[in-house]
N, C-alpha and C positions, 0 to 999 in steps of 0.2 A: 322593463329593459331586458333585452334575451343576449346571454350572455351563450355564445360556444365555444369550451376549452379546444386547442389545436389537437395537442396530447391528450392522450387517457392517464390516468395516476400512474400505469402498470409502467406505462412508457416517460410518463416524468420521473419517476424514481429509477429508473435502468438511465436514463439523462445522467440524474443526481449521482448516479454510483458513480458512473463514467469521468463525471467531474470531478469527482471525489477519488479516481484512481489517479488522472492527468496530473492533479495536483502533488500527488503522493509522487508518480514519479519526477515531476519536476525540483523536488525536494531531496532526492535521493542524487539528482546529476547536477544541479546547481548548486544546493547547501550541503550537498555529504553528510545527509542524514537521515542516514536508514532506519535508525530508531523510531523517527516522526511515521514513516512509513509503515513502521512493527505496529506501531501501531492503529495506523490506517487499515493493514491487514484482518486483524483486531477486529474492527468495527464491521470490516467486510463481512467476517468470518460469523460476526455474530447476526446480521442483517440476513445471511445463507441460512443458517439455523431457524432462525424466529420462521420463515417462508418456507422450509423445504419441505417438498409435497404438496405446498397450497397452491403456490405461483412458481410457476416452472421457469420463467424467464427472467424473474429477479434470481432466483438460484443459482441457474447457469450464470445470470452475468456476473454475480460476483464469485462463483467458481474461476470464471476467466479472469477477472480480475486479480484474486487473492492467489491465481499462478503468473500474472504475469510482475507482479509486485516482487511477487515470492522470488522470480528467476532473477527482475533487478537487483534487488536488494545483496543475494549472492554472488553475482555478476563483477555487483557497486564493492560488495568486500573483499571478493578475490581479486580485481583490480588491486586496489588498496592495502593487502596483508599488509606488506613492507611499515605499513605506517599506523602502523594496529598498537593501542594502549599499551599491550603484553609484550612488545617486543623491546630486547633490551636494546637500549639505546647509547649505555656506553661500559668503562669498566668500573665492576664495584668491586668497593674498597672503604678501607677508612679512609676519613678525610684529615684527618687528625695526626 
C-alpha cells in the first residue's frame, strides 16, 4: 500500500503551532484567560528555541505567534485593568 503525506512534517507542525495559537487566542476573548495563553506562549517560546537556526520556518512562525499572543494578551488586560484582582474594590476598615 503507497501511502503520500499532503503536508511535509515542517508544514504539519507550522499547522500544529497555528492551531495551537487560534486556540490560545480564543481563550484569551471568550474565557478571559490570559494566564491559559502565558502559557501557551510558554510552550511557543520553547518550541522557537529547541529549532532556532535548524528550521527557519518553525522559528519564525512561532516568532509570530508568541508576538501576536503577546499583543493579545496585553490588549485582553489593558481592556480589563478596572477589574484586575489588585484593585481595591471597596473601603477598608474594621468590621467590628
Amino acid at each position: 500500500m503507497h501511502w503520500s503525506a499532503v503536508f511535509t512534517e515542517i508544514q504539519w507542525t507550522v499547522i500544529m503551532i497555528s492551531v495551537a495559537g487560534l486556540l490560545n487566542l480564543l481563550m484569551i476573548w471568550t474565557r478571559n484567560m490570559r494566564e491559559f495563553a502565558s502559557v501557551g506562549v510558554w510552550a511557543i517560546v520553547a518550541i522557537a528555541v529547541r529549532h532556532w537556526g535548524k528550521i527557519p520556518e518553525l522559528q519564525w512562525t512561532c516568532v509570530l505567534w508568541v508576538a501576536v499572543l503577546g499583543a493579545a494578551i496585553m490588549l485582553h488586560a489593558y481592556k480589563n485593568r478596572h477589574a484586575g484582582p489588585f484593585r481595591r474594590r471597596g473601603p477598608v476598615g474594621n468590621a467590628g
